[in-house]
C-alpha positions as CSV (number, residue, x, y, z in Angstrom):
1,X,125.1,-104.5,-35.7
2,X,123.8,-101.8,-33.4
3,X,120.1,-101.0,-32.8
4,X,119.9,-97.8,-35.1
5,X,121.0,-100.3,-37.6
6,X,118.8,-102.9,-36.7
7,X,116.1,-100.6,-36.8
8,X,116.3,-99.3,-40.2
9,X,116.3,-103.3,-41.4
10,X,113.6,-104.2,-39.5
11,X,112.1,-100.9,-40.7
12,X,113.2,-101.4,-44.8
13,X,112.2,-105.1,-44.4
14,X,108.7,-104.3,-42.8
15,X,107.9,-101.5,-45.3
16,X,108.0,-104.2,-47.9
17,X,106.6,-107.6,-47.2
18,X,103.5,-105.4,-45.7
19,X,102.5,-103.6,-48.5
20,X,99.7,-106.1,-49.1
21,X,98.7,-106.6,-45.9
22,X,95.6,-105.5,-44.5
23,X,95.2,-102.1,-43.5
24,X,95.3,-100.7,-39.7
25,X,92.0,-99.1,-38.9
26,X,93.2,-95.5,-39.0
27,X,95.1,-96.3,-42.4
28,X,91.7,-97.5,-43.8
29,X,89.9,-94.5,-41.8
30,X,92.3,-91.7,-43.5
31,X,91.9,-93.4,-47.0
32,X,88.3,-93.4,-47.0
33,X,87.1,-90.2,-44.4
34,X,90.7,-88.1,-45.1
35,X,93.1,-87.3,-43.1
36,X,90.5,-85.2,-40.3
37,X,92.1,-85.5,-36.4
38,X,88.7,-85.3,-35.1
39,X,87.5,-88.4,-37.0
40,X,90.6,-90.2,-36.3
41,X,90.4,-89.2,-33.0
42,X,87.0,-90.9,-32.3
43,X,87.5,-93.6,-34.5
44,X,90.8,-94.1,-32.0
45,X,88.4,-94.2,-28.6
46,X,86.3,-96.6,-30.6
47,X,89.3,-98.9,-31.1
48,X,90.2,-99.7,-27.5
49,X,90.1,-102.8,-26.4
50,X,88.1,-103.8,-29.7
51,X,89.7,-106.1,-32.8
52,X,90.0,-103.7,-36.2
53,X,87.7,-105.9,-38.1
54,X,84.7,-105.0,-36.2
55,X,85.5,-101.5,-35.6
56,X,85.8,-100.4,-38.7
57,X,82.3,-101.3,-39.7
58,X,81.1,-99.5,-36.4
59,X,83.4,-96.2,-37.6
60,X,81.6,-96.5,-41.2
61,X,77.9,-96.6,-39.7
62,X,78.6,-94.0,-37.0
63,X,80.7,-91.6,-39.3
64,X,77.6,-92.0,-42.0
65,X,75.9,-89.7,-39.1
66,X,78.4,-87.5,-37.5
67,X,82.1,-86.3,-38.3
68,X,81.8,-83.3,-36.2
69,X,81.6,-83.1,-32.2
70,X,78.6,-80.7,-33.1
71,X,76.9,-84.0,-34.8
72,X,78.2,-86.1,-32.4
73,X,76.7,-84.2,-29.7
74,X,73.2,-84.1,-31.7
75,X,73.0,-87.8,-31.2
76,X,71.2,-88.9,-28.3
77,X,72.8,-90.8,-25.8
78,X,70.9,-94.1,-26.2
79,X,70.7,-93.6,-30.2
80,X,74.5,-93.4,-29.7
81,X,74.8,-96.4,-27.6
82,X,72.6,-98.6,-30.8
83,X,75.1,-97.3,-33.4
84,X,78.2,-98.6,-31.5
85,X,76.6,-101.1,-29.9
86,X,78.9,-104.3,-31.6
87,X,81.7,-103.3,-30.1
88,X,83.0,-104.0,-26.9
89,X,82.1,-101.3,-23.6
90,X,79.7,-99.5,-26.5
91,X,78.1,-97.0,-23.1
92,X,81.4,-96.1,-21.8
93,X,82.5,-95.1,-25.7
94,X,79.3,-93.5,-26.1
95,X,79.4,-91.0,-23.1
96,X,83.4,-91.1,-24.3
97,X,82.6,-89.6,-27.6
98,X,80.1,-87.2,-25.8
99,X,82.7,-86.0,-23.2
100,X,85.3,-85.5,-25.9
101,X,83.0,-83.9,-28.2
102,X,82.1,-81.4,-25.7
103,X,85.6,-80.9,-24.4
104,X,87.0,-80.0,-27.9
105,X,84.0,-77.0,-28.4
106,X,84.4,-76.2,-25.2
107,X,88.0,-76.2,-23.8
108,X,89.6,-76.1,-27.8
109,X,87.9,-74.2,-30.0
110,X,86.2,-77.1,-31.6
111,X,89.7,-78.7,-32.5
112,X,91.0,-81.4,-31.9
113,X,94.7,-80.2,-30.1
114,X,97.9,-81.1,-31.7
115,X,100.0,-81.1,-28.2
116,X,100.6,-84.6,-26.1
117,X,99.3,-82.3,-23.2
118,X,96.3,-81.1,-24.3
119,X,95.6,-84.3,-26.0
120,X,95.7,-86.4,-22.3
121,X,93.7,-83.7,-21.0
122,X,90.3,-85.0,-23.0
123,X,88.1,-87.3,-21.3
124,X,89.2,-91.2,-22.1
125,X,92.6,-90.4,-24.1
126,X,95.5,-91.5,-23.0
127,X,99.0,-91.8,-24.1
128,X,98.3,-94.6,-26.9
129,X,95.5,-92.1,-28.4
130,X,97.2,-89.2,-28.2
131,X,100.4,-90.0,-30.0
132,X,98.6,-92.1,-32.8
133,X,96.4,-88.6,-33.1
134,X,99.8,-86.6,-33.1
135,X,100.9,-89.0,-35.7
136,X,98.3,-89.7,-38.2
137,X,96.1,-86.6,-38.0
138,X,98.8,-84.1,-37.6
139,X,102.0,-85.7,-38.7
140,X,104.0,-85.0,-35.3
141,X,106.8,-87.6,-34.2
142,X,104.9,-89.8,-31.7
143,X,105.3,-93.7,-31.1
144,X,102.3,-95.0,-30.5
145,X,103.2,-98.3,-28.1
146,X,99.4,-100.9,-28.1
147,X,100.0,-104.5,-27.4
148,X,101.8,-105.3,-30.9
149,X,104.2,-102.8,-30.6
150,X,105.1,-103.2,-26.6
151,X,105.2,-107.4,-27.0
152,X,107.4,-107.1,-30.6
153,X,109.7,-104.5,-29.4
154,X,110.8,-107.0,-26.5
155,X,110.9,-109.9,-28.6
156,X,112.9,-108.5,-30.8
157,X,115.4,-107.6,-27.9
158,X,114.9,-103.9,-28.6
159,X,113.6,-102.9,-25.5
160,X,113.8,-104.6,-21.9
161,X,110.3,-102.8,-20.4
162,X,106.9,-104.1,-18.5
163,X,104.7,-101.8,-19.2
164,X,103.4,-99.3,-22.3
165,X,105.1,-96.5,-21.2
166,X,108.3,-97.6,-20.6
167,X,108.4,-98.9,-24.1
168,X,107.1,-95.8,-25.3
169,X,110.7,-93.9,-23.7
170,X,112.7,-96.8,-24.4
171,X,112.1,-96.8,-28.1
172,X,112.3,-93.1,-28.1
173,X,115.8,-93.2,-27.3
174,X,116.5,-96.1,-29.9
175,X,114.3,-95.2,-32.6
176,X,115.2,-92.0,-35.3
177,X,112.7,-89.6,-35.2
178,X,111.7,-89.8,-38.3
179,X,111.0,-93.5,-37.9
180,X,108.7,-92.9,-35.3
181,X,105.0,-92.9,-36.5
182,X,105.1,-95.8,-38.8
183,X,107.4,-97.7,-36.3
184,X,103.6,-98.3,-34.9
185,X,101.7,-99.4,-38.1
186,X,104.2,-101.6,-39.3
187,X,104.5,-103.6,-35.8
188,X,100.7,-103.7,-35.8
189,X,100.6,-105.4,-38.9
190,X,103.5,-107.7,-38.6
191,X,101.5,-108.9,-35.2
192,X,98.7,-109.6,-36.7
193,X,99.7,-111.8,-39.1
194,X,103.3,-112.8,-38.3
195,X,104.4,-112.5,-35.1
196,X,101.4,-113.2,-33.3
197,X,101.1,-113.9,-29.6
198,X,100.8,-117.0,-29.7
199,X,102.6,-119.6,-32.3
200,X,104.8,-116.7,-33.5
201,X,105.2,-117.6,-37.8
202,X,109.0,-117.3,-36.5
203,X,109.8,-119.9,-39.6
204,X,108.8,-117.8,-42.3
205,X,109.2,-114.2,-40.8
206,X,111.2,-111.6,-42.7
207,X,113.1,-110.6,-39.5
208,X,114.0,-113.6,-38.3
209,X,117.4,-112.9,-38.5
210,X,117.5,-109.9,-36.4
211,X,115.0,-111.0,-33.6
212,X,116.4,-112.3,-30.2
213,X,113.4,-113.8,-29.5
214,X,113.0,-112.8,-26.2
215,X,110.2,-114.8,-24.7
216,X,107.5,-112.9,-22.8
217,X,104.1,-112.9,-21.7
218,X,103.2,-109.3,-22.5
């Protein structure tokens, strides 16, 4: 079986048993705020390094004041910092979404660009932003490559990488295009609740059958 083929059952498979999984943050964002690359851009920056189940309720009460960099930028920087304040680094993500706000009416028009180079060029987005924002605001092949999709895609014996971005252009070359923005969402959601980090549910996972299990410490 080669990896195109292994792909598209992993892919089939996945599509499936998640469809009553939890929701990843931006799924739940779109759903309930539409499908608007500024607020999924923000709601992005607000993610990093923070667990989806205490961002969202920090999206919902900041978005309940601003979905614009205009009303972003009305909020003062300390009001700012109280809003966000549960979730980790809450001053760096506050003069983040003030950078970024200003960037985009500044430098873009006031909108959010569509381009992985423009994208890196605002303040605190990197590669893992910009192709999720590419992806799910504007519907442009991207894989985004966080934790879930860097330690899965070597377990699975996919990839052989160390780092992000080496996944990122190692999947690339492996992955259909079309496949590539929900390769992230369903990884994210089969690491969450299947093959987690730790005590992987390798027993009663879906894949089992086409994972290598490839240990690492990614």
């Amino acid at each position: 079986m080669n990896d195109t083929t292994t792909i598209k059952n992993i892919l089939e498979i996945l599509t499936t048993k998640t469809q009553n999984y939890t929701p990843t943050l931006i799924e739940a964002i779109i759903k309930e705020y539409r499908k608007d690359p500024f607020i999924i851009l923000i709601c992005c920056l607000l993610s990093l390094r923070s667990k989806d189940v205490v961002t969202i309720h920090v999206c919902r009460k900041l978005l309940q004041k601003a979905t614009t960099p205009q009303e972003i930028l009305l909020i003062p920087q300390s009001e700012l910092e109280h809003i966000i304040f549960k979730i980790g680094f809450y001053k760096n993500k506050a003069q983040v979404l003030h950078k970024v706000s200003a960037a985009i009416l500044n430098d873009h028009n006031g909108t959010v660009p569509r381009t992985l180079d423009e994208l890196l060029t605002l303040p605190g987005v990197g590669r893992k932003t910009a192709n999720l924002v590419m992806g799910m605001a504007y519907g442009v092949p991207a894989i985004c490559v966080d934790i879930h999709v860097h330690r899965i895609s070597n377990r699975l014996g996919l990839v052989q990488t160390k780092t992000p971005e080496e996944t990122e252009s190692a999947l690339e070359k492996i992955i259909p295009q079309q496949y590539w923005i929900e390769w992230n969402n369903l990884l994210v959601k089969w690491g969450l609740n299947v093959c987690t980090p730790r005590s992987p549910k390798c027993a009663t996972c879906a894949i089992n059958h086409l994972c290598k299990k490839v240990l690492t410490h990614k």
